[in-house]
PAVOTOR-137262 format. One record per residue (C-alpha): residue number from 1; residue in three letters; chain; x, y, z. Coordinates in nm, 3 decimals. Layout:
N
r pos = NUM; code = ALA; unit = A; x = X; y = Y; z = Z
...
***
This chain:
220
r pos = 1; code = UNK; unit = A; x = 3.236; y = 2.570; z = 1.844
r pos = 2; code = UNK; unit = A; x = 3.013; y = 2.444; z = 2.195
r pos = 3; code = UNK; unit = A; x = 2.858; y = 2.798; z = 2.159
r pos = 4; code = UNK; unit = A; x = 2.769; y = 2.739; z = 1.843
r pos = 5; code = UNK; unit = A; x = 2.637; y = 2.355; z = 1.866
r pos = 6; code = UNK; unit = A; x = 2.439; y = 2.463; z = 2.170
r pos = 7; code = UNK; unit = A; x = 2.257; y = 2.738; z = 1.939
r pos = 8; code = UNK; unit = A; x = 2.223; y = 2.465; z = 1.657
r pos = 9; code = UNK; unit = A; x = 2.046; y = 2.212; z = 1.973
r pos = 10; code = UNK; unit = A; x = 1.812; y = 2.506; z = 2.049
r pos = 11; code = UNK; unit = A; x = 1.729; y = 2.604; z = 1.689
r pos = 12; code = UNK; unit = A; x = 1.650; y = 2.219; z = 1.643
r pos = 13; code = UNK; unit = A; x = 1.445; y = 2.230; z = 1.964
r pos = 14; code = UNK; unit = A; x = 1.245; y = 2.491; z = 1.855
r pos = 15; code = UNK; unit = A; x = 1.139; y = 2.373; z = 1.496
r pos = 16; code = UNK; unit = A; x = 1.060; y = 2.034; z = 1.680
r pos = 17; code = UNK; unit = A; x = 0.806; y = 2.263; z = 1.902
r pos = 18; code = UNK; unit = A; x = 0.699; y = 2.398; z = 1.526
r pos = 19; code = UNK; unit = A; x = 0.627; y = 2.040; z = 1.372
r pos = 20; code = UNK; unit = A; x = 0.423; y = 1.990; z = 1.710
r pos = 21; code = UNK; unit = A; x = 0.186; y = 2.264; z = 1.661
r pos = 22; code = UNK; unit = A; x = 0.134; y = 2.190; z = 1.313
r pos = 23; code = UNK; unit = A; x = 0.056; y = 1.820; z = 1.378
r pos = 24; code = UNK; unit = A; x = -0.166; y = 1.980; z = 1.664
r pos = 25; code = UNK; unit = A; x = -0.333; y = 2.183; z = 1.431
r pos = 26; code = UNK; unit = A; x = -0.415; y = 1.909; z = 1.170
r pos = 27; code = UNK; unit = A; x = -0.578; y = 1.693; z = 1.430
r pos = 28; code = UNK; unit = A; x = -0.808; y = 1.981; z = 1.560
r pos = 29; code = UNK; unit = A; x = -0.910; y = 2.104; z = 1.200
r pos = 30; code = UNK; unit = A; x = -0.960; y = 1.715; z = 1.109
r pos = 31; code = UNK; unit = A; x = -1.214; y = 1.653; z = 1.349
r pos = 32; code = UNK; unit = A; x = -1.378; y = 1.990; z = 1.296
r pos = 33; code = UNK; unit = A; x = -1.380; y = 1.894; z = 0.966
r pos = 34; code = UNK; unit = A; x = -1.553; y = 1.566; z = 1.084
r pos = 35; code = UNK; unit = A; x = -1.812; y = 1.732; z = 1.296
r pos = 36; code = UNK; unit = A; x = -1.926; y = 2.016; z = 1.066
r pos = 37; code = UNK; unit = A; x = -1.940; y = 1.776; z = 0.752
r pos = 38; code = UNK; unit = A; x = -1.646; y = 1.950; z = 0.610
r pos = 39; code = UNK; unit = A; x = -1.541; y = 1.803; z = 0.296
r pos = 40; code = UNK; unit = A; x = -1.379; y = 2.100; z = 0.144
r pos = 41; code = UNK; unit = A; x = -1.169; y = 2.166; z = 0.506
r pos = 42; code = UNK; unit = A; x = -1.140; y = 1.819; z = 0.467
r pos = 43; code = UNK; unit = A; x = -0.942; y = 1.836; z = 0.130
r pos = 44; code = UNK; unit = A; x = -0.702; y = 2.077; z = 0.244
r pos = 45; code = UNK; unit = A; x = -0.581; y = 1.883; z = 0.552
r pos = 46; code = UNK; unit = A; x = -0.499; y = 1.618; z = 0.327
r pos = 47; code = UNK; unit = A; x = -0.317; y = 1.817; z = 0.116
r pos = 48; code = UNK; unit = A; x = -0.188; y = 2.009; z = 0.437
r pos = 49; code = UNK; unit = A; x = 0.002; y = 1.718; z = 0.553
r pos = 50; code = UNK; unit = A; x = 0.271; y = 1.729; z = 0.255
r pos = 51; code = UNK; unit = A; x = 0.398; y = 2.022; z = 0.484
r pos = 52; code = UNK; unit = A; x = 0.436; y = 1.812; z = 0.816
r pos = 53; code = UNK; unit = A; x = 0.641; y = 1.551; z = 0.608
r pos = 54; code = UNK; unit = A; x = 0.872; y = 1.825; z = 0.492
r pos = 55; code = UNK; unit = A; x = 0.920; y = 1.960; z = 0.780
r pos = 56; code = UNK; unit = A; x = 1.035; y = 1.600; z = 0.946
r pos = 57; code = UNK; unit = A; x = 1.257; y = 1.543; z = 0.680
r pos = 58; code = UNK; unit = A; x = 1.437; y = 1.893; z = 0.763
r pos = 59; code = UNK; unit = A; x = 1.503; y = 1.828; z = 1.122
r pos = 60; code = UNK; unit = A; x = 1.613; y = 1.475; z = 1.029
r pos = 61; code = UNK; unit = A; x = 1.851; y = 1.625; z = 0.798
r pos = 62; code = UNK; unit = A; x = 1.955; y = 1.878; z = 1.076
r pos = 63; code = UNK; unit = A; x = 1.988; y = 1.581; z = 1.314
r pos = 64; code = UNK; unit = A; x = 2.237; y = 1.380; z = 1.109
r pos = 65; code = UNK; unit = A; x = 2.463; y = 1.696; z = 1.024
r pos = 66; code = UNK; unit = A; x = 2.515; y = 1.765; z = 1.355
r pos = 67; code = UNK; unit = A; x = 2.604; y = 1.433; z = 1.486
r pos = 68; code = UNK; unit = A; x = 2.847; y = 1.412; z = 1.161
r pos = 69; code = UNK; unit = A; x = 2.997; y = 1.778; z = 1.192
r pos = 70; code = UNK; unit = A; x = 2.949; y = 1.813; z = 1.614
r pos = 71; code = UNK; unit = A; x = 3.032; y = 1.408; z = 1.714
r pos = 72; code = UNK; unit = A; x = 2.784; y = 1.467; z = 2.000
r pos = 73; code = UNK; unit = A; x = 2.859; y = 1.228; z = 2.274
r pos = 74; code = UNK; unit = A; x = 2.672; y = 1.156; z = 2.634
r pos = 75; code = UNK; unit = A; x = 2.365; y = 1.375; z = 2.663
r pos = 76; code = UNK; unit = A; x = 2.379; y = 1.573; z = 2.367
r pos = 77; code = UNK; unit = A; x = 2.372; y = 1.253; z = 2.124
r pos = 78; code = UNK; unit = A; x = 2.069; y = 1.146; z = 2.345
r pos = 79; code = UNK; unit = A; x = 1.933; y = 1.455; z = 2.240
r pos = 80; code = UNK; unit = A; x = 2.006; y = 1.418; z = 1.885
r pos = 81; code = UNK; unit = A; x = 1.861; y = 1.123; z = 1.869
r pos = 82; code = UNK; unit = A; x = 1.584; y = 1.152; z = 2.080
r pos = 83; code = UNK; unit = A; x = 1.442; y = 1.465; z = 1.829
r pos = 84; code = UNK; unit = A; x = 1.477; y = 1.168; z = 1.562
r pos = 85; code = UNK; unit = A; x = 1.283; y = 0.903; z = 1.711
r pos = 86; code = UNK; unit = A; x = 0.984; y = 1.216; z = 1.833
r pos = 87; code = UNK; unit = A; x = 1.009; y = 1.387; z = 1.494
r pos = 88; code = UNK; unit = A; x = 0.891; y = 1.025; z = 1.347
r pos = 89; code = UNK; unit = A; x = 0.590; y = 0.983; z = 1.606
r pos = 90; code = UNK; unit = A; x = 0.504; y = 1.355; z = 1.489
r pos = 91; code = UNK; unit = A; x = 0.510; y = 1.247; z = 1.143
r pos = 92; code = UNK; unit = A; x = 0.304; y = 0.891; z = 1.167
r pos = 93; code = UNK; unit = A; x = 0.029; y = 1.158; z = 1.365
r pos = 94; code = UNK; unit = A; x = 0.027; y = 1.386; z = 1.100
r pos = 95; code = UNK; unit = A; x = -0.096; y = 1.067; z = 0.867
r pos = 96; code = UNK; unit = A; x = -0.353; y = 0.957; z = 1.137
r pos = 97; code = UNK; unit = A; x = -0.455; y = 1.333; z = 1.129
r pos = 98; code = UNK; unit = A; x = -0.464; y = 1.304; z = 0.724
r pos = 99; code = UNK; unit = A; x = -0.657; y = 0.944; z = 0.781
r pos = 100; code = UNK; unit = A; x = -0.953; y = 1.139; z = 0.955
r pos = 101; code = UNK; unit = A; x = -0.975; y = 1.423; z = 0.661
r pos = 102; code = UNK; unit = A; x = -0.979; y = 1.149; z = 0.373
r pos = 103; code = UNK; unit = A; x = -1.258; y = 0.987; z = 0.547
r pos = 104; code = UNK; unit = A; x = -1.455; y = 1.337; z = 0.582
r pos = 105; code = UNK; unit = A; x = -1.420; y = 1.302; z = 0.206
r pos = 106; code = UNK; unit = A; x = -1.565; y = 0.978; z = 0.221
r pos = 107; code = UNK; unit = A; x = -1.845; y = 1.021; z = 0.431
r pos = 108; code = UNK; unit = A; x = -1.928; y = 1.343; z = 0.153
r pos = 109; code = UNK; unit = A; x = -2.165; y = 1.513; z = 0.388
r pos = 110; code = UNK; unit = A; x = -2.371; y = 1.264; z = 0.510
r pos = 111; code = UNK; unit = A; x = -2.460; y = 1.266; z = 0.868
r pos = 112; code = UNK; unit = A; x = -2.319; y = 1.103; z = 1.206
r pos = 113; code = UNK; unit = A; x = -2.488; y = 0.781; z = 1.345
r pos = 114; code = UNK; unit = A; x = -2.446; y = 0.915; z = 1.672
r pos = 115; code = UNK; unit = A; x = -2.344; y = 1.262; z = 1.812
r pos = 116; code = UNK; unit = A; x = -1.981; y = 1.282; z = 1.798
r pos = 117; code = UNK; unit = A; x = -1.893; y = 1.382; z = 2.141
r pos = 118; code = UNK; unit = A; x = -1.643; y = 1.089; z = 2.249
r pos = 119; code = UNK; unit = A; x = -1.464; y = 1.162; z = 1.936
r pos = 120; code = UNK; unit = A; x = -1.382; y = 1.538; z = 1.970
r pos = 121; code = UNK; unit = A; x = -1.300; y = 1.443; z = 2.336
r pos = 122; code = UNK; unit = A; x = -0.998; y = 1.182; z = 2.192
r pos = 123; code = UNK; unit = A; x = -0.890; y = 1.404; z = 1.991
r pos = 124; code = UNK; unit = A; x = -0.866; y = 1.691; z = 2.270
r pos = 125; code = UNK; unit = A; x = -0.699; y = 1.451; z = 2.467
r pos = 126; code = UNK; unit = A; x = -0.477; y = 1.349; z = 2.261
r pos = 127; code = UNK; unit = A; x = -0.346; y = 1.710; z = 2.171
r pos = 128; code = UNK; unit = A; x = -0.324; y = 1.858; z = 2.489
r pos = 129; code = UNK; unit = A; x = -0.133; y = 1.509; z = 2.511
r pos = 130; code = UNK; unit = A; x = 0.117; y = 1.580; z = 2.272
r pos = 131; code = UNK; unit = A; x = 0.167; y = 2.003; z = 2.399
r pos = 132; code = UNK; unit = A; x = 0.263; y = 1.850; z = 2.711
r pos = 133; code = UNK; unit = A; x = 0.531; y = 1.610; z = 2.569
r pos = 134; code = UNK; unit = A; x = 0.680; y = 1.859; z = 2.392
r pos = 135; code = UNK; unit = A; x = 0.697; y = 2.043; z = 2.724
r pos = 136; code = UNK; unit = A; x = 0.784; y = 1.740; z = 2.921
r pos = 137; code = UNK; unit = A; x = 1.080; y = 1.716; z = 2.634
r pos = 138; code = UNK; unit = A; x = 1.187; y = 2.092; z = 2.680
r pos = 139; code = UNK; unit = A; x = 1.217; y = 2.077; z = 3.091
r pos = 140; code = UNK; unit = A; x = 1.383; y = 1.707; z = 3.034
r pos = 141; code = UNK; unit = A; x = 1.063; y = 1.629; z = 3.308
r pos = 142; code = UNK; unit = A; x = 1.028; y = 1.274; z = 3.311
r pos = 143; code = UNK; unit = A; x = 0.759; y = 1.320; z = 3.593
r pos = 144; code = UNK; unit = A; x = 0.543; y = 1.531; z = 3.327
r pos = 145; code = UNK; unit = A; x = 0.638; y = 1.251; z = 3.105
r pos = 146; code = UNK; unit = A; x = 0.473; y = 0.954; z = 3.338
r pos = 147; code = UNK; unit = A; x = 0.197; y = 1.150; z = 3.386
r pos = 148; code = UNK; unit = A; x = 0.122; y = 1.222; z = 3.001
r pos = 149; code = UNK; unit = A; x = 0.126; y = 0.843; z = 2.948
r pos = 150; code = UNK; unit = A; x = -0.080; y = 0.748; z = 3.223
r pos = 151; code = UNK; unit = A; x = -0.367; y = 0.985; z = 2.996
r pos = 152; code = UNK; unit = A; x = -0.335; y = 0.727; z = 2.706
r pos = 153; code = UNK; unit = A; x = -0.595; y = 0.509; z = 2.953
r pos = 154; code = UNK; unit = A; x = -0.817; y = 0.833; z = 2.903
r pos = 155; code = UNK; unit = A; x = -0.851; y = 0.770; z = 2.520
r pos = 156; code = UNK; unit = A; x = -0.845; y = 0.376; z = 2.544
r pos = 157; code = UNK; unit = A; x = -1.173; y = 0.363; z = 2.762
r pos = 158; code = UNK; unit = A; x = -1.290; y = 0.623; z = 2.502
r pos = 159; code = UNK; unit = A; x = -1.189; y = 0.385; z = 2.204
r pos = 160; code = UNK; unit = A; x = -1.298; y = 0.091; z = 2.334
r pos = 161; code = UNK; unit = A; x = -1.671; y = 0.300; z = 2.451
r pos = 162; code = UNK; unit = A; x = -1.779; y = 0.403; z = 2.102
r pos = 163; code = UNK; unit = A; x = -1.657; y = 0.086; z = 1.962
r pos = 164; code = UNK; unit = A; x = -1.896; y = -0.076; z = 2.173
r pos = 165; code = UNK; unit = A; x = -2.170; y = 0.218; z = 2.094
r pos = 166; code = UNK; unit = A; x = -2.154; y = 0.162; z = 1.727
r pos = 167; code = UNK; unit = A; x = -2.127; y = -0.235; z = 1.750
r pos = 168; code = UNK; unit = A; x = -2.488; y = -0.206; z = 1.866
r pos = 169; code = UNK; unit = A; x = -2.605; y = 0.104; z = 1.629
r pos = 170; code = UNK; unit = A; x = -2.462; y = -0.171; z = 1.347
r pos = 171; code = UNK; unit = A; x = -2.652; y = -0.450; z = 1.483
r pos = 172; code = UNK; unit = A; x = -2.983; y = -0.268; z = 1.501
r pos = 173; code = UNK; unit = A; x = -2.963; y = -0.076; z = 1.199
r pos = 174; code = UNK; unit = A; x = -2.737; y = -0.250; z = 0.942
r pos = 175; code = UNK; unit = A; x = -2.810; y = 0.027; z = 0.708
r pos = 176; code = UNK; unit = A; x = -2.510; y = 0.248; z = 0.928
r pos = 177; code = UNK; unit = A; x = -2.241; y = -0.053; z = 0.862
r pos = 178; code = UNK; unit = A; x = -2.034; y = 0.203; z = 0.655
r pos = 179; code = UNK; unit = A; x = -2.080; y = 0.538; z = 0.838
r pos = 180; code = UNK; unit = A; x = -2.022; y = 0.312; z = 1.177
r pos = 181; code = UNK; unit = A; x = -1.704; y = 0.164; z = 1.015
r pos = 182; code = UNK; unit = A; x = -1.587; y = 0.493; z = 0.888
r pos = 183; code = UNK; unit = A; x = -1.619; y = 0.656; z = 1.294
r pos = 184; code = UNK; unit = A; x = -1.450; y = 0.335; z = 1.407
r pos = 185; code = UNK; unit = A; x = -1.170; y = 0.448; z = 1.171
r pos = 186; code = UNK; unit = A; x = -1.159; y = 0.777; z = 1.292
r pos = 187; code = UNK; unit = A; x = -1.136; y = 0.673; z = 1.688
r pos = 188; code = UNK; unit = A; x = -0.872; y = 0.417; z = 1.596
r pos = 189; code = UNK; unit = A; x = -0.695; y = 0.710; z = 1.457
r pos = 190; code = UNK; unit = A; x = -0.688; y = 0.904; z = 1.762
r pos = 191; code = UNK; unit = A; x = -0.631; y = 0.598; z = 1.994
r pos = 192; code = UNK; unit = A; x = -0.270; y = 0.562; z = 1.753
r pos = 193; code = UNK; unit = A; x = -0.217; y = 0.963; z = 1.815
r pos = 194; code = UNK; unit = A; x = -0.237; y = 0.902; z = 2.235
r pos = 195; code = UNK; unit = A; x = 0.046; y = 0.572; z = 2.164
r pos = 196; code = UNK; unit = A; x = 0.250; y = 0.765; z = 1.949
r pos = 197; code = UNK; unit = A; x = 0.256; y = 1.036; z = 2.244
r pos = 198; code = UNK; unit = A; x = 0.345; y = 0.751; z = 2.492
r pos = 199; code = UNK; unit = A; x = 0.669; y = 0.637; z = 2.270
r pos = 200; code = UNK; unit = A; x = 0.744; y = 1.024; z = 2.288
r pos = 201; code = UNK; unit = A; x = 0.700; y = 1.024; z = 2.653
r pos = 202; code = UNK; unit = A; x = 0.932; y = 0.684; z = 2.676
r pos = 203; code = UNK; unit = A; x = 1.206; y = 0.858; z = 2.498
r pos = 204; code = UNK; unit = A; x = 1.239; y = 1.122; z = 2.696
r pos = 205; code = UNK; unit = A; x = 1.281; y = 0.931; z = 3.004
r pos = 206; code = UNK; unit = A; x = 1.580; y = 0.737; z = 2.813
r pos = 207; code = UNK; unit = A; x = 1.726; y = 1.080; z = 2.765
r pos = 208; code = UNK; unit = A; x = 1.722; y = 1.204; z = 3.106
r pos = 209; code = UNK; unit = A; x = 1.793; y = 0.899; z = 3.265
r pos = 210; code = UNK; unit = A; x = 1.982; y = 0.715; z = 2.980
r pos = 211; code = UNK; unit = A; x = 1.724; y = 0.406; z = 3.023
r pos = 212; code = UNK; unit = A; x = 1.512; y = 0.258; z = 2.799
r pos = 213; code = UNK; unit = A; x = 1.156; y = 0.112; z = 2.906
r pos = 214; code = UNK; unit = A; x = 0.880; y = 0.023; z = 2.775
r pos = 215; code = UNK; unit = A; x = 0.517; y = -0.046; z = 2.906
r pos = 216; code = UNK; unit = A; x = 0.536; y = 0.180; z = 3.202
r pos = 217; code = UNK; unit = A; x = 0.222; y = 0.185; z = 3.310
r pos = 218; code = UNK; unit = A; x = 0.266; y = -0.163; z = 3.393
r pos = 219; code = UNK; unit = A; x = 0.537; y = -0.095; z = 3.645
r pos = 220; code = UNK; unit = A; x = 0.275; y = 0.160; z = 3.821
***
């Protein structure tokens, strides 16, 4: 039966590594869509992200049969849980990622206010931020984990620099209100991606050391 519930934690490990990628993968094409005016690309990453919910829901129901058929206890129901709490930060992403396609589709072609080069940065960030929680999550390395959340500070003063940028392309021009608005949406997107990766990073630190903390780059 241990043989068997260790191959079940595995199994579950691995299609939380899947969800990952695909969340990964929605960010990236959203923001491509974003640069090369993509409404079409745009349209399918919205109607990708039906696939990312599905997905969650599978794992959670994976999740809740173990701990009813297993009774994990100690570590393993830290585990257990933890995959629940990181499989919901995965899912909220996958919205943020579908957030940035529906407003390629509202933009409908029409060109930036400013070259989008802080953007695509965020969002690099903030996927090689979420590979390396998944990573940090596999090694149980809370030092990885620290490390990852210290990057969120990366895509704040990236936020908070092309809010400021397109506060003052709005007051000169207020003509580019709406596209400014709409890139304003899309960085606030990205900033949530980098905090949802920080909650992941938080949990895994409760499950190797069985504490839970918050705000840890305060304590630095």
């Amino acid at each position: 039966m241990r043989t068997a519930f260790e191959k079940s934690l595995k199994e579950l490990q691995a299609e939380l590594f899947d969800m990952a990628a695909m969340v990964n993968n929605a960010v990236e094409r959203s923001v491509d869509a974003l640069k090369n005016r993509d409404v079409e690309h745009a349209g399918q990453i919205k109607n990708d992200d039906i696939h990312i919910n599905n997905m969650r829901w599978k794992i959670e129901e994976q999740c809740i049969q173990l701990i009813a058929t297993q009774q994990p206890v100690a570590t393993h129901l830290r585990q257990i849980i933890a995959v629940l709490n990181i499989i919901t930060e995965l899912e909220r992403m996958g919205d943020h990622a579908e957030g940035i396609a529906k407003i390629v589709i509202k933009l409908n072609g029409e060109s930036p206010v400013k070259p989008l080069i802080d953007i695509p940065r965020m969002a690099q960030i903030s996927t090689e931020m979420i590979s390396g929680s998944l990573h940090a999550f596999s090694e149980r390395d809370i030092d990885k984990a620290r490390k990852i959340i210290l990057r969120d500070d990366e895509v704040d003063e990236l936020y908070h620099q092309i809010l400021r940028e397109l506060i003052s392309i709005m007051i000169e021009d207020p003509r580019t209100i709406t596209r400014c608005t709409y890139l304003m949406w899309t960085a606030h997107n990205l900033e949530r991606i980098a905090d949802r990766v920080t909650n992941i990073c938080e949990r895994i630190i409760f499950l190797v050391t069985g504490e839970v903390k918050e705000n840890i780059k305060r304590d630095k």
